[in-house]
VOPAGU-2260 file (C-alpha; in pm, 1 decimal, decimal comma):
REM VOPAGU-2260
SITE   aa  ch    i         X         Y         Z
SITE  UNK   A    0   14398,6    2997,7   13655,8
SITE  UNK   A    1   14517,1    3173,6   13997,4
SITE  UNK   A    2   14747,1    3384,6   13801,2
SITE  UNK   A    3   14401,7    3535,0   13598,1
SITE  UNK   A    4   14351,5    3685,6   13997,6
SITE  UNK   A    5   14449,9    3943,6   14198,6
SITE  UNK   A    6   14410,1    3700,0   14475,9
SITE  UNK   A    7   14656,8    3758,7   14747,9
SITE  UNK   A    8   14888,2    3415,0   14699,1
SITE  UNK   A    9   14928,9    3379,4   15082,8
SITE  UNK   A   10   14620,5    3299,3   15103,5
SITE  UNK   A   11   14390,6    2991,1   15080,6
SITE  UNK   A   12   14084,8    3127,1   14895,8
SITE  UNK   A   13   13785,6    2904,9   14939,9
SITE  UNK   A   14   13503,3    3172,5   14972,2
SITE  UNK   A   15   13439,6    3306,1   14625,7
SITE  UNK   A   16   13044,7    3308,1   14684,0
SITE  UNK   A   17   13070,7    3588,4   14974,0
SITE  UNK   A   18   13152,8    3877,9   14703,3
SITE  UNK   A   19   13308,0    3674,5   14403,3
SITE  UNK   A   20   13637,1    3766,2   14265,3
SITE  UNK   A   21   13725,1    3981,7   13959,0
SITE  UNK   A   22   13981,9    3882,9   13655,5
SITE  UNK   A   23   14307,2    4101,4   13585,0
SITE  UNK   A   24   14170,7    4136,5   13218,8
SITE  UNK   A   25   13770,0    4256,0   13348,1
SITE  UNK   A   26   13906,2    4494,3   13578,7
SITE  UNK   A   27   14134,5    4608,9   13290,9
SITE  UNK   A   28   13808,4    4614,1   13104,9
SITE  UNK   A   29   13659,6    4784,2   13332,9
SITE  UNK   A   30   13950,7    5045,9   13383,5
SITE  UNK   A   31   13939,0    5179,3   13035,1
SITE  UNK   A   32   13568,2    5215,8   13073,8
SITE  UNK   A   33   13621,7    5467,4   13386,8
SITE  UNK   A   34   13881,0    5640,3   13161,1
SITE  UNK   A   35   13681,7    5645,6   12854,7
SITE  UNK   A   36   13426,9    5814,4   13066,6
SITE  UNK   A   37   13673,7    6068,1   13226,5
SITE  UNK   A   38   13787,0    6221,6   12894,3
SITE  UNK   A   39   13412,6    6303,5   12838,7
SITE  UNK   A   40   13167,3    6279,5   13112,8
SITE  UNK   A   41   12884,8    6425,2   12917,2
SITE  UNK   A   42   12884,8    6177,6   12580,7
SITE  UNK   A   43   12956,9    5877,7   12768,6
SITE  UNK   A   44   12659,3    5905,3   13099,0
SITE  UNK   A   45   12417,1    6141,1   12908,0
SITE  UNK   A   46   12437,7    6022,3   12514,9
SITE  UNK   A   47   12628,0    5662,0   12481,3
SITE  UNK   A   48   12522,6    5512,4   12787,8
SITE  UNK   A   49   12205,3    5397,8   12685,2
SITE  UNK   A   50   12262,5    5207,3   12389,8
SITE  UNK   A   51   12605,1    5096,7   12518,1
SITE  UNK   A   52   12380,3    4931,6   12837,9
SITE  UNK   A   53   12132,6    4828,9   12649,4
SITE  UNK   A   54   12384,4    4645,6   12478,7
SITE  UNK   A   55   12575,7    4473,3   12776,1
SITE  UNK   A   56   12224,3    4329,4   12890,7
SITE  UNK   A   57   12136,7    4222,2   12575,5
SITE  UNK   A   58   12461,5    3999,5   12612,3
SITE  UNK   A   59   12365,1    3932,0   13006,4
SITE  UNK   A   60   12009,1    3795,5   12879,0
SITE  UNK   A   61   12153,0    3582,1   12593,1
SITE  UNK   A   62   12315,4    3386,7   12904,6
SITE  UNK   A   63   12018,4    3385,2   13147,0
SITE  UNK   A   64   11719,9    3302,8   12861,3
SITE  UNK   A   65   11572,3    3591,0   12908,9
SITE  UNK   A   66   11480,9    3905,0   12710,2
SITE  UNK   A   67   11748,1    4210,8   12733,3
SITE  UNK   A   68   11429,3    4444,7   12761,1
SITE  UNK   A   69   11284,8    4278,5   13119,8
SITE  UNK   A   70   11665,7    4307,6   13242,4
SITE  UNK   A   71   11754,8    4623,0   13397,2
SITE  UNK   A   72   12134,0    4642,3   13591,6
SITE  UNK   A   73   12115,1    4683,1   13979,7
SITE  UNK   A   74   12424,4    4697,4   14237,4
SITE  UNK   A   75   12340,5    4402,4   14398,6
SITE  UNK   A   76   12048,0    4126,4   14417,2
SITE  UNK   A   77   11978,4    4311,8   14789,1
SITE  UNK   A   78   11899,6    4611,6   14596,5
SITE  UNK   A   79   11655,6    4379,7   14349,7
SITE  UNK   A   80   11505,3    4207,4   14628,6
SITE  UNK   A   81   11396,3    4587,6   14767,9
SITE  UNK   A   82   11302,3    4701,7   14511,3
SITE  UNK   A   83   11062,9    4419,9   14414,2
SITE  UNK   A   84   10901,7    4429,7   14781,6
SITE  UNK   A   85   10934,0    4829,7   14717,1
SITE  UNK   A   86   10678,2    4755,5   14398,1
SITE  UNK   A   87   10410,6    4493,0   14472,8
SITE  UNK   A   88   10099,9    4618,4   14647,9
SITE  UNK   A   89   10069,0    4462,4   15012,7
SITE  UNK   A   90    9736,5    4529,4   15194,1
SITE  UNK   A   91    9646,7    4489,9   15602,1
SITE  UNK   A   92    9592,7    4111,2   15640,6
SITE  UNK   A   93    9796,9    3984,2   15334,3
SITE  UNK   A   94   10118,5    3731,1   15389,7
SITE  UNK   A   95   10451,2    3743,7   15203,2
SITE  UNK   A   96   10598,8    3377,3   15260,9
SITE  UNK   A   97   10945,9    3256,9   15235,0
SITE  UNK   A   98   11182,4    2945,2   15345,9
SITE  UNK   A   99   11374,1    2931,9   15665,7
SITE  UNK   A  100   11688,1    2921,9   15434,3
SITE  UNK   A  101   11669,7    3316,1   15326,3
SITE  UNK   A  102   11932,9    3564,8   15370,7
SITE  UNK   A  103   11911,5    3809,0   15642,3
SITE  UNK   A  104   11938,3    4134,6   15469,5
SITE  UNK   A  105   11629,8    4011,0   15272,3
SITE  UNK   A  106   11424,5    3871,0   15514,2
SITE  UNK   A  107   11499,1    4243,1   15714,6
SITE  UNK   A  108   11410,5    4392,6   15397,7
SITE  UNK   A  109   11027,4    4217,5   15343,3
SITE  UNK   A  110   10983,1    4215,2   15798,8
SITE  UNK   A  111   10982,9    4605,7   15734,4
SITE  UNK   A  112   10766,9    4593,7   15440,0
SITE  UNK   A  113   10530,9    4396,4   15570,2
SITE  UNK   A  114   10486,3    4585,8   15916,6
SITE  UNK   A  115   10444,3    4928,3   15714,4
SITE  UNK   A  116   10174,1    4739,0   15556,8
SITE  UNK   A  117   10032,4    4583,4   15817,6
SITE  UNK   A  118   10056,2    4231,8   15630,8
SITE  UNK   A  119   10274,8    3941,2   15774,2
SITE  UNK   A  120   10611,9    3736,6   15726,7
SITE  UNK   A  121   10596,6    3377,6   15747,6
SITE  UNK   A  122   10819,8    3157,6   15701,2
SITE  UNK   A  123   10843,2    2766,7   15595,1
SITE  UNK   A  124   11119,6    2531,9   15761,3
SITE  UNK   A  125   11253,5    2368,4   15502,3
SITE  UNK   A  126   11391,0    2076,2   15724,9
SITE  UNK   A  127   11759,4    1936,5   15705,8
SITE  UNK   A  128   11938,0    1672,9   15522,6
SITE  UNK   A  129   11693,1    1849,1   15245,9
SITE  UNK   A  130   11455,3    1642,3   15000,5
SITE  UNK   A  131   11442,0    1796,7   14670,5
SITE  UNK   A  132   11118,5    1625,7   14549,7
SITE  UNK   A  133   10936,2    1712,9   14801,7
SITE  UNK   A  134   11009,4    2077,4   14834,5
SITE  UNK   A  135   10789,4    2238,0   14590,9
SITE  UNK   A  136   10495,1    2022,4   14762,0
SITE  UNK   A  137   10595,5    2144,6   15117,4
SITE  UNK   A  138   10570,9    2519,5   14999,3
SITE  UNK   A  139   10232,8    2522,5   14832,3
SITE  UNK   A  140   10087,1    2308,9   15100,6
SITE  UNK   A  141   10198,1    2623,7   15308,8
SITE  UNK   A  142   10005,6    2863,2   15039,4
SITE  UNK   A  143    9667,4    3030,9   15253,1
SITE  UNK   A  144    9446,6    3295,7   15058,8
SITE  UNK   A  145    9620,6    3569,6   15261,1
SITE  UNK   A  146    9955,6    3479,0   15070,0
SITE  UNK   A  147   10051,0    3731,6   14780,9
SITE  UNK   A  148   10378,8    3715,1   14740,5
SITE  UNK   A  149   10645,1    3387,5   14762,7
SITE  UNK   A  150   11016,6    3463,2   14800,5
SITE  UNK   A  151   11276,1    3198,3   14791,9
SITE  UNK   A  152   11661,4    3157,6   14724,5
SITE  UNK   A  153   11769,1    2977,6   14393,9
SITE  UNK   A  154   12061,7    2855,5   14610,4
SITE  UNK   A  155   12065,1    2977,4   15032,0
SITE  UNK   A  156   12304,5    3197,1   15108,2
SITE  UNK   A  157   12344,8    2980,7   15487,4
SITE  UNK   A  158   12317,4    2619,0   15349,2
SITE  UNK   A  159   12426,0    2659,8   14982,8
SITE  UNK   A  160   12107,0    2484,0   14868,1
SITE  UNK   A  161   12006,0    2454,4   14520,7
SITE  UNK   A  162   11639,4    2480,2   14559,7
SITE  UNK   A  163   11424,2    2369,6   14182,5
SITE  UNK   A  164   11169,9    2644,5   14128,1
SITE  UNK   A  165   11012,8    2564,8   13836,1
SITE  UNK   A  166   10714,8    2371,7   13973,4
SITE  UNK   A  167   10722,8    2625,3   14226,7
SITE  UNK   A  168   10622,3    2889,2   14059,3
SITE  UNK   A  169   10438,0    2737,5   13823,3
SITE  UNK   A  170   10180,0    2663,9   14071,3
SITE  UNK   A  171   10213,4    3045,7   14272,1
SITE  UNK   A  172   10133,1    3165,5   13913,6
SITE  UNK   A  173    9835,4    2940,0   13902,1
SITE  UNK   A  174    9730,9    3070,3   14230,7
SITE  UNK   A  175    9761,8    3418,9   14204,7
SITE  UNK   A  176   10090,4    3464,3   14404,6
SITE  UNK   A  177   10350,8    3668,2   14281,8
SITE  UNK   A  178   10714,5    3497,0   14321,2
SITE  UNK   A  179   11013,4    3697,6   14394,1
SITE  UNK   A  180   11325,8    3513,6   14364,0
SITE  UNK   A  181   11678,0    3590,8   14485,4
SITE  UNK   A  182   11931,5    3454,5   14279,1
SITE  UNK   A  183   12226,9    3582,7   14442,7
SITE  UNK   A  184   12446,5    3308,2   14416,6
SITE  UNK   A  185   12268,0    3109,0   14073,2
SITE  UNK   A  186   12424,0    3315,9   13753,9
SITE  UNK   A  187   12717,3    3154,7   13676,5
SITE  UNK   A  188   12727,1    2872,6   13902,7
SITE  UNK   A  189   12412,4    2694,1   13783,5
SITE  UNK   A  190   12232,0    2700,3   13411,6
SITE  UNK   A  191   11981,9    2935,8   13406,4
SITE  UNK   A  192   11637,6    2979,7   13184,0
SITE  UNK   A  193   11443,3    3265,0   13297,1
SITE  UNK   A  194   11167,9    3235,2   13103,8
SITE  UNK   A  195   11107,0    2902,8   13136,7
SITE  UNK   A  196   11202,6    2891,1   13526,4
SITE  UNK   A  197   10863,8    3176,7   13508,1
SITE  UNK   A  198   10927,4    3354,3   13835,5
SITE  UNK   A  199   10773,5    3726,7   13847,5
SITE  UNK   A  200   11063,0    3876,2   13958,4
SITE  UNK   A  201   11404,1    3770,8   13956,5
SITE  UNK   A  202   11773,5    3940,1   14090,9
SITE  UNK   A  203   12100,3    3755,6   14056,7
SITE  UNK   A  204   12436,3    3880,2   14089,9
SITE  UNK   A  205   12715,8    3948,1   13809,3
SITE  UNK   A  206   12985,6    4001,1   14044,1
SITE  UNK   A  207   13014,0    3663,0   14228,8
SITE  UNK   A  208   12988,8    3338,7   13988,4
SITE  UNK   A  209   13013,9    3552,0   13645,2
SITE  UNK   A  210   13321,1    3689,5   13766,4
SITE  UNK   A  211   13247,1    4062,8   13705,9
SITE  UNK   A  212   13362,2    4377,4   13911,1
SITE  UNK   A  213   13159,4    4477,6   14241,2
SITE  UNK   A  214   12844,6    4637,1   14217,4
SITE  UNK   A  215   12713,8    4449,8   13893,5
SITE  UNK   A  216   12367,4    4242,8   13928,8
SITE  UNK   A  217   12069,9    4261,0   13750,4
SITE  UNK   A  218   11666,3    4242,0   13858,4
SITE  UNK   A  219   11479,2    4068,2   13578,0
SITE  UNK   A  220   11052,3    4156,6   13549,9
SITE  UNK   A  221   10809,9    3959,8   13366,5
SITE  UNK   A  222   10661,7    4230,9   13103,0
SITE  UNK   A  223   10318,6    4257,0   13272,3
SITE  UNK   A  224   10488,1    4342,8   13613,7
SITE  UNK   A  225   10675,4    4616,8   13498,4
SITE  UNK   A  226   10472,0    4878,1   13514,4
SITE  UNK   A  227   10431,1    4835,2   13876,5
SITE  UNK   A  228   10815,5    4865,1   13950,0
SITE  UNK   A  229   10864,6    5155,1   14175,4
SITE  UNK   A  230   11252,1    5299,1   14173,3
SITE  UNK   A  231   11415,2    5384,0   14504,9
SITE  UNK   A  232   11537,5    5710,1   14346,8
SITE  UNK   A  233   11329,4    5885,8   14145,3
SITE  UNK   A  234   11458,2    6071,7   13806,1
SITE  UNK   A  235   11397,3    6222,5   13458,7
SITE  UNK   A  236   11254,5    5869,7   13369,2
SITE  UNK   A  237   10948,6    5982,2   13564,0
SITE  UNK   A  238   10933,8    6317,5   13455,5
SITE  UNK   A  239   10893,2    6161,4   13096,1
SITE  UNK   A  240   10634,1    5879,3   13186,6
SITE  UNK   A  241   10412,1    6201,3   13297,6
SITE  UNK   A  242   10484,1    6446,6   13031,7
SITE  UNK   A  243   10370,0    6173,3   12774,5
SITE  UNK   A  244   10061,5    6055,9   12969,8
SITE  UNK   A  245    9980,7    6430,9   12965,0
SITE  UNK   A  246   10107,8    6592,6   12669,4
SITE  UNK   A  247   10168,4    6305,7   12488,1
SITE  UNK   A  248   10553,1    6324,7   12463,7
SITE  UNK   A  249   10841,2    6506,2   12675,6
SITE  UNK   A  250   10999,4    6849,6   12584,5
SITE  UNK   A  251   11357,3    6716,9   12633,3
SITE  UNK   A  252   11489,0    7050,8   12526,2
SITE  UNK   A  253   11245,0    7217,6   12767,8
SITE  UNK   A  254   11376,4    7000,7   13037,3
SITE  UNK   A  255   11750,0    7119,9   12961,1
SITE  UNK   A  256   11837,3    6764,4   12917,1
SITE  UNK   A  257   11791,6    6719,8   12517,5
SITE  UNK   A  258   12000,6    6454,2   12412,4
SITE  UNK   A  259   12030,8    6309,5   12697,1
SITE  UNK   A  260   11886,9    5972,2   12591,1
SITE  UNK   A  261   11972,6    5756,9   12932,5
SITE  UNK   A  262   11826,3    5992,4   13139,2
SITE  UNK   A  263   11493,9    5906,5   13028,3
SITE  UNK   A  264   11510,4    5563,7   12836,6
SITE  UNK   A  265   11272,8    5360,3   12603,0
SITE  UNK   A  266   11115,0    5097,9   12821,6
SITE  UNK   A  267   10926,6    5145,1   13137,2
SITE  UNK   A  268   11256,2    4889,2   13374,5
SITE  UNK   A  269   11481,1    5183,0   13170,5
SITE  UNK   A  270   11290,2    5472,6   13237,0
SITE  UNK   A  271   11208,8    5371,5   13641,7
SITE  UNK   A  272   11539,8    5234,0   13729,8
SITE  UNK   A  273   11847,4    5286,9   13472,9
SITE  UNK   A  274   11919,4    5699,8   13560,9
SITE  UNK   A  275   11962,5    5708,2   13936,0
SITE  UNK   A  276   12166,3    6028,6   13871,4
SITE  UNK   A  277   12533,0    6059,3   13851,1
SITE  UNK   A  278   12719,4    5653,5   13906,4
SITE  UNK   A  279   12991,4    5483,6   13792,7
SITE  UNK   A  280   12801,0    5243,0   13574,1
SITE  UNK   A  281   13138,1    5093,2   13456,4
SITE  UNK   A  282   13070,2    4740,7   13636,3
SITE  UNK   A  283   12786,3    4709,6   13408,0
SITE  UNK   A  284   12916,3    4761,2   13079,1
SITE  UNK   A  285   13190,5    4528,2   13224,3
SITE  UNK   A  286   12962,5    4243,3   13257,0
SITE  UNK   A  287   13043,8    4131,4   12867,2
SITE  UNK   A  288   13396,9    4128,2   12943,8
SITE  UNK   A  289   13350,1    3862,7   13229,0
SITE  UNK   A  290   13128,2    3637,4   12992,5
SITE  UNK   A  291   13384,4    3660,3   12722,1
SITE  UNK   A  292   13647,1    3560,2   13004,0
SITE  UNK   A  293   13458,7    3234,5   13091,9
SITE  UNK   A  294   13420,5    3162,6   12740,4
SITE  UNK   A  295   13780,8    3188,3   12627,9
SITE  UNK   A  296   13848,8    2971,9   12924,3
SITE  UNK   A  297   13578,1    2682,7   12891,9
SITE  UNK   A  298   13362,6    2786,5   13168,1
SITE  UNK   A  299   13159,0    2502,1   13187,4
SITE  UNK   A  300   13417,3    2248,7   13213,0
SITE  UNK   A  301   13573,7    2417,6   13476,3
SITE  UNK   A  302   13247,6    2472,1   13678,9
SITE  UNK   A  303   13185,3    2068,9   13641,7
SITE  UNK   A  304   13545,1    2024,2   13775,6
SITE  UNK   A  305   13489,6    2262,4   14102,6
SITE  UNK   A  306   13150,8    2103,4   14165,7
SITE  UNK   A  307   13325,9    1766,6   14153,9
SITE  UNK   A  308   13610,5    1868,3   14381,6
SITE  UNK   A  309   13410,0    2072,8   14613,1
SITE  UNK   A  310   13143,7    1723,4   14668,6
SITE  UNK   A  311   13482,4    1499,1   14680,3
SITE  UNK   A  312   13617,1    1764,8   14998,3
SITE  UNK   A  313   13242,9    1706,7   15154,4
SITE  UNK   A  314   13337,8    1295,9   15104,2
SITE  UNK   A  315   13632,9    1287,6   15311,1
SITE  UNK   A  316   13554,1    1552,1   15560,2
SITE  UNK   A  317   13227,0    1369,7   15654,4
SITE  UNK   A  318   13355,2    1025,5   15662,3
SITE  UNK   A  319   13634,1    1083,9   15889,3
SITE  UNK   A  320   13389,7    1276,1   16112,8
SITE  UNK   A  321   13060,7     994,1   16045,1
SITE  UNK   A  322   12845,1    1269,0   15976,2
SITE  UNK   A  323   12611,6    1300,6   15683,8
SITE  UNK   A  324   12553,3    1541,0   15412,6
SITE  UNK   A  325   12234,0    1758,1   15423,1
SITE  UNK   A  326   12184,5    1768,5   15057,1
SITE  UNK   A  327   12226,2    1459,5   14779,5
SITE  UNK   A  328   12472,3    1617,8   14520,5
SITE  UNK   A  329   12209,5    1705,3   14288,8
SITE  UNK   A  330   12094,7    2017,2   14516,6
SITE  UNK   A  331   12453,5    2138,8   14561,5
SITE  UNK   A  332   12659,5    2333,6   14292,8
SITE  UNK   A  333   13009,0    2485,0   14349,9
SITE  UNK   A  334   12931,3    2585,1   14671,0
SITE  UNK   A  335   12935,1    2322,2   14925,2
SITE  UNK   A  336   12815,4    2327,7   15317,4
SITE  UNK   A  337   13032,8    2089,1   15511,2
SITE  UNK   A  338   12874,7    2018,8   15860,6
SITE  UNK   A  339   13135,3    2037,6   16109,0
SITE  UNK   A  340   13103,8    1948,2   16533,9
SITE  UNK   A  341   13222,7    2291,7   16601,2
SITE  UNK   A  342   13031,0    2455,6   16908,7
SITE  UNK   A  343   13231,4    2806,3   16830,7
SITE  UNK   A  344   13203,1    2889,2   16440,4
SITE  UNK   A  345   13328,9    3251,0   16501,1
SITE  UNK   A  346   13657,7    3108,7   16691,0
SITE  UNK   A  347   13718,2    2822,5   16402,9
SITE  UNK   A  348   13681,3    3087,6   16146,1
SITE  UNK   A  349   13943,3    3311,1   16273,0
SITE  UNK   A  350   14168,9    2991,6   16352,9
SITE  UNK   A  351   14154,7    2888,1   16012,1
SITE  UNK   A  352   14223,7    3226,7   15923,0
SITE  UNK   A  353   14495,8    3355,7   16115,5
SITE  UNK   A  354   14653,3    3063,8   16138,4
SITE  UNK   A  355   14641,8    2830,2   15849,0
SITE  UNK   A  356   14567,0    3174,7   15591,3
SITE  UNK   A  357   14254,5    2958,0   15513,5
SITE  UNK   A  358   13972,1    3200,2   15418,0
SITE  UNK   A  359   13630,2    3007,0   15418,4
SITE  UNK   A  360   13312,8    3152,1   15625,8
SITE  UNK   A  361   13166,6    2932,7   15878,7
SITE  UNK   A  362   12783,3    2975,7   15873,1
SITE  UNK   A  363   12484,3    2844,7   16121,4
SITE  UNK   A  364   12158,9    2710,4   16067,5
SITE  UNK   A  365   11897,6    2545,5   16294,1
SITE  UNK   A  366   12132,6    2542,0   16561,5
SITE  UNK   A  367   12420,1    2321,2   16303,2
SITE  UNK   A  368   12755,6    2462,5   16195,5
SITE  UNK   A  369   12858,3    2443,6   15813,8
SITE  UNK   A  370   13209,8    2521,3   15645,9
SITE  UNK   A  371   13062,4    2658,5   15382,3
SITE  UNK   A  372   13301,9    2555,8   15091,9
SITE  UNK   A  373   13328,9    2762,1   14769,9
SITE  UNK   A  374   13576,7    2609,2   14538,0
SITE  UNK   A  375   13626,0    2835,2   14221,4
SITE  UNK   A  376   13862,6    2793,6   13878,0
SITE  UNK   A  377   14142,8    2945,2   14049,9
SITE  UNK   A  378   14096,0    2669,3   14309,8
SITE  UNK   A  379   14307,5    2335,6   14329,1
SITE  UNK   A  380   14293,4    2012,2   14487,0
SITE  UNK   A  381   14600,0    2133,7   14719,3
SITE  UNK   A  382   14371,6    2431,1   14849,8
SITE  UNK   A  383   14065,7    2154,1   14926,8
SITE  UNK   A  384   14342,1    1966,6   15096,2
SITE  UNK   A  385   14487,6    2263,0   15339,8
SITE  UNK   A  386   14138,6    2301,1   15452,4
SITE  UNK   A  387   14047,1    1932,3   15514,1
SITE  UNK   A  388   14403,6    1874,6   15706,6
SITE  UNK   A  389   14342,1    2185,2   15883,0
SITE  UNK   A  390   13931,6    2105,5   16011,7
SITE  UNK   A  391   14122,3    1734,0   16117,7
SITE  UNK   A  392   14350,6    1953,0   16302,4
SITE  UNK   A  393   14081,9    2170,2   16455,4
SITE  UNK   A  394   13923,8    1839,2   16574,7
SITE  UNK   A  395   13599,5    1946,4   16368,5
């Protein structure tokens, strides 16, 4: 599978889940898309974008259990997460709360919300090694009638967590409390069922576990949210929401733009958020290619054989140190957080690094230090191996 990659080969590649890594065939995929673009600007972003995105969510949503028309594509879950926290309506006393597991561009993200709104951040500690049966319970105990919003990881970005939601927001729901979930690290590393799962508003990323280029992730609404999404950039989408309130429909011709179909869309997610003006939107119609990928190349299998080796690694590393895992197996997917006795995680990094061409990212939480393991098709047991010899080396 390593030859599928662009992956440099002197390298020990064991950190897929920091920005994922991209076929030879879906960048070639997504090449002739850039081209096809080139030789006419005008039919491919103003005419045959919309129906050809339409159609690459309608294949996203077939894989997620959700409904291509509450998809809409975003860069990145960061840029879901905003614009969720962007939309929901926070007054002076209300309380957005979240895990201590969340990642910090997020948590930065609903801290400034909050203070603009004079509401409050608070956050649960979700206490290591972590007990799956008794999360949900530990969350809603936390619920007050200030809280409006809940945000929580599918899997932490720090600890590699697989935190179950479903009872989670099934009882936020029943409560009032809107749930905003970032699923940065979930699609394609864990099944997913959107509508069942029942979250508000979800964001996952394409480009890490699917395997598609950079800058591909989606935000997924429930229908009766959606007309309180609020874009970041605001566009003709707009412009035709108001002419038809007012006039009943919008003078495209008037506007200059006739034609033009994805500048103003059908449905409210198109209309707010799919014309941001002028973007390469080739990641997103790319996102097909990488399903069909991991399709022709048994996906699932393969993600059952990294999960395996990835918990075997945590085996021997922890036994030879006597330390224990902070998750049973059933919380952890492909990605796998090895606690390590290392008092300098930014020196071990570069060691492993620079000296054994080992890249893996060493992360912190609650004062602990984690190799935080992702082990990935083009992965072997003789990469898992280089790293283990190497920590035994490092003394860690």
């Amino acid at each position: 599978m390593r030859d599928h990659f662009l992956l440099d080969p002197g390298i020990t590649f064991l950190n897929h889940g920091s920005f994922g890594a991209t076929p030879r065939v879906v960048l070639e995929a997504q090449q002739r898309k850039q081209r096809e673009m080139e030789r006419n600007p005008v039919a491919m972003l103003g005419r045959a974008s919309a129906q050809l995105l339409a159609q690459a969510r309608q294949r996203l949503a077939g894989l997620l259990g959700a409904a291509g028309d509450d998809l809409v594509f975003v860069p990145n879950a960061t840029t879901g997460v905003n614009i969720a926290a962007r939309s929901l309506a926070l007054n002076p006393g209300d309380e957005v709360l979240a895990t201590d597991h969340e990642y910090g561009a997020c948590v930065a993200t609903w801290q400034r919300r909050c203070a603009a709104a004079g509401a409050s951040y608070r956050t649960v500690p979700v206490p290591l090694p972590f007990e799956p049966a008794s999360f949900a319970g530990r969350m809603v105990a936390a619920f007050t009638e200030r809280t409006r919003v809940l945000f929580v990881s599918h899997i932490s970005s720090t600890t590699a967590l697989v935190f179950p939601l479903r009872e989670l927001c099934a009882a936020a729901r029943e409560r009032g409390i809107v749930t905003v979930i970032d699923g940065a690290h979930a699609p394609g590393q864990i099944e997913l069922n959107l509508d069942a799962l029942g979250a508000d508003f979800y964001t996952g990323n394409c480009h890490k576990w699917l395997c598609a280029p950079k800058g591909s992730a989606f935000l997924h609404v429930r229908a009766e949210h959606q007309r309180q999404v609020e874009s970041p950039v605001i566009s003709w989408g707009y412009v035709a929401e108001e002419a038809e309130a007012e006039h009943g429909e919008f003078d495209a011709a008037r506007s200059g733009h006739a034609g033009l179909d994805a500048y103003t869309g059908r449905t409210t997610l198109e209309r707010r958020l799919q014309w941001q003006g002028t973007r390469d939107i080739s990641a997103f119609l790319t996102v097909p290619a990488a399903l069909d990928f991991q399709a022709a190349h048994d996906w699932p299998r393969r993600r059952a054989e990294c999960r395996t080796m990835a918990l075997e690694l945590q085996r021997e590393v922890l036994a030879r140190n006597g330390l224990e895992p902070i998750a049973p197996d059933e919380a952890l997917a492909q990605m796998v957080p090895i606690p390590v006795r290392a008092t300098d995680a930014e020196g071990l990094r570069r060691w492993l690094f620079d000296e054994r061409r080992i890249e893996v990212p060493l992360t912190q939480h609650a004062g602990r230090v984690f190799v935080r393991v992702s082990v990935q098709a083009y992965n072997t047991r003789a990469d898992l191996e280089r790293l283990r010899d190497a920590l035994a080396e490092a003394g860690v």
